[in-house]
N, C-alpha and C positions, 0 to 999 in steps of 0.2 A: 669563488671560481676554482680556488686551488682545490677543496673539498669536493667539490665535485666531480672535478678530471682525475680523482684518487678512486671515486667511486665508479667511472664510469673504468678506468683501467683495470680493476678488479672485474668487472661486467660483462666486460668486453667478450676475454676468451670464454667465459666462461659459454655468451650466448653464441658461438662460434664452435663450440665442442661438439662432437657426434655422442647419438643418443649411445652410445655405449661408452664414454670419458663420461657423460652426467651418471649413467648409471652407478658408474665408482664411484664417483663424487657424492652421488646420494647420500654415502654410509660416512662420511668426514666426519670426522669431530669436531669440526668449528660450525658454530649454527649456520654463522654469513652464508656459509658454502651452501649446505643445505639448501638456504633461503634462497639462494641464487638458483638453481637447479629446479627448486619448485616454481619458480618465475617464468624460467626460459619455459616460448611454447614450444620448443624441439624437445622437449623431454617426453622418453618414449611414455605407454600408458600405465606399462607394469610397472613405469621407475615412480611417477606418480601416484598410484596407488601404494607404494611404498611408505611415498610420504607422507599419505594421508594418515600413516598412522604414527608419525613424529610426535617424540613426546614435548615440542615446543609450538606453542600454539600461534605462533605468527610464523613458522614453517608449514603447517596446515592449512594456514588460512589462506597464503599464499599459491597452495595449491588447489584451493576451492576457487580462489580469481582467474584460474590459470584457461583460455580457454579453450586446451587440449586434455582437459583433465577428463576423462571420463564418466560417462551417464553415471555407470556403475558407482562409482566411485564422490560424486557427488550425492546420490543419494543418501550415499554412508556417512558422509560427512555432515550436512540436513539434520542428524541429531545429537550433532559431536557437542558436548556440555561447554563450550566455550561459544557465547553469542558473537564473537567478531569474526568465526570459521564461520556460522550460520547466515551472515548477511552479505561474505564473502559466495555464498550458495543462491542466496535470493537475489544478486544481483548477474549472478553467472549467465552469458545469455545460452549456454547449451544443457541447462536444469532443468529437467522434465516440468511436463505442466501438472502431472500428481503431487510432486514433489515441492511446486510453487504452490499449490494449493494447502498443503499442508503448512509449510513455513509462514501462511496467510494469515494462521491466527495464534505463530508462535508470540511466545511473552514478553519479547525485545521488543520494543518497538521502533528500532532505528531495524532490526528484519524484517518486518514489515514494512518498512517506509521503501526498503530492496524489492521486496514483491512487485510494492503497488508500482514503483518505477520500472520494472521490466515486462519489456513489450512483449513474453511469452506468456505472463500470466493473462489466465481466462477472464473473460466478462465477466465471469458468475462472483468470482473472488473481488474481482476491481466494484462491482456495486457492493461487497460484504464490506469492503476497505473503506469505502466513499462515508461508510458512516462511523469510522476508526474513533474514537477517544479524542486521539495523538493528531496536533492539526499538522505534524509534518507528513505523517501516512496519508493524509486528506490533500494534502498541497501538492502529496507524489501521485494520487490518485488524476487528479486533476488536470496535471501535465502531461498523461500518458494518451499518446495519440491512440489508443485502442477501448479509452475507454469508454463503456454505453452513453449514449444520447441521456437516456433518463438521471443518468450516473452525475452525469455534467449538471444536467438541470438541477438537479441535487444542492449540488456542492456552489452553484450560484446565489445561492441564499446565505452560505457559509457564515458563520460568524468572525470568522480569521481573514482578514484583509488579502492575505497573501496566497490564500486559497481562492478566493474569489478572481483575483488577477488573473492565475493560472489559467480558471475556466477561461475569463473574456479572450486568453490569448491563445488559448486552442483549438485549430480550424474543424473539432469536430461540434464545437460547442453548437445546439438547437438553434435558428435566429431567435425566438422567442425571450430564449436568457439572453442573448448580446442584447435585443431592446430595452431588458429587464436593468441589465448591467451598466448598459449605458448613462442610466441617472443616479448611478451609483456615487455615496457624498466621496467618496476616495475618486480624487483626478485619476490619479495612475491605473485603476480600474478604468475609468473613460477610457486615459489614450491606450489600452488596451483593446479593449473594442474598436476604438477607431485606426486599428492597425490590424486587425483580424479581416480576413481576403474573403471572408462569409456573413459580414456584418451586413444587414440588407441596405439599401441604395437610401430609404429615407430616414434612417437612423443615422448616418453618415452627413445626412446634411445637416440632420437635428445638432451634431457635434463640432461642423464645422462654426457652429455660433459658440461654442463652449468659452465659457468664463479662463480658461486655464489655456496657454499659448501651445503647450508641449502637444497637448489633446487634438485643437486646432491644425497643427504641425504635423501629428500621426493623420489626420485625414489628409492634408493636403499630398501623401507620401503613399497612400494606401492609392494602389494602382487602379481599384474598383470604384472609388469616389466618381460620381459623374464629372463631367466640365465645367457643371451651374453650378455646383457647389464651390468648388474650387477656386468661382470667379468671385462670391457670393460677400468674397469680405476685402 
């Protein structure tokens, strides 16, 4: 606790400074400082384009998270040789959709797992991701409320458990995969489906009979479940 109210006292003014005290402070010689300035979202756009070209890279990356940083200036960043500035870009939610497309098939693969989690990247990219290598860019695909129908059906066949889950529990998922998913040997994939508010009416009964109590539990909880099911056990 003491550690922290030391951090947060160092913080404080600093997030409380007019964009022309960060401007100064941009140029400090202590990183912290730096690091602090590129955090605060009052920092004006020229003070952060500033920073984007700090020669310490968690001062950069810092201001690729930041999210008053500028279009311009994130795009610049997008190719900065340090992949933890690059996934601090792919998670940014004001990074153009050119520019998430391109990150789409950068060589990191935790920047692409930033792609496929952000809800600006395009369909066209989230079906490229859905068939990713890396099952955590497939798990981030997965989870993204934006991504295609087909994209979903996809990744419900997954080989990575955890991917499959994702699908069952994302209300955009097809019914055809929650009935698919529903007999799936992973419980937690079931009560997943039977917690999904798009699960159809007789799949939900099929699950209120489920062997596993938790599954059973997410139907009884799932506000769509009919009444007969509900009564059923």
């Amino acid at each position: 606790m003491t550690k922290l109210l030391q951090i947060l006292s160092f913080l404080l003014p600093l997030l409380l400074s007019t964009p022309a005290t960060l401007a100064q402070l941009a140029t400090d010689a202590n990183r912290d400082v730096r690091l602090a300035v590129a955090y605060n979202p009052n920092t004006s756009a020229a003070t952060l384009e500033q920073l984007a070209t700090d020669e310490d890279i968690y001062v950069r990356l810092e201001v690729a998270n930041n999210p008053s940083t500028p279009v311009a200036t994130l795009v610049h960043l997008a190719t900065d040789a340090h992949s933890d500035v690059r996934r601090g870009v792919a998670r940014n939610p004001n990074t153009p959709v050119a520019t998430l497309v391109h990150l789409a098939i950068d060589v990191d693969n935790y920047v692409r797992l930033w792609v496929a989690y952000n809800p600006n990247t395009p369909a066209a990219s989230l079906v490229q991701l859905a068939t990713d290598e890396d099952s955590g860019v497939r798990w981030s695909v997965a989870m993204n409320p934006h991504t295609p129908a087909a994209a979903l059906a996809r990744l419900a066949t997954d080989e990575d458990s955890c991917v499959r889950w994702e699908v069952a529990m994302n209300p955009h998922t097809p019914a055809a995969s929650l009935v698919q998913l529903a007999t799936d040997a992973d419980s937690g994939i079931r009560w997943g489906v039977a917690a999904n508010p798009h699960t159809p009416t007789t799949t939900l009964k099929q699950l209120a009979t489920d062997a596993d109590f938790l599954v059973r539990l997410k139907v009884a909880m799932n506000p769509y479940t009919p009444a007969a099911a509900r009564t059923s056990w």
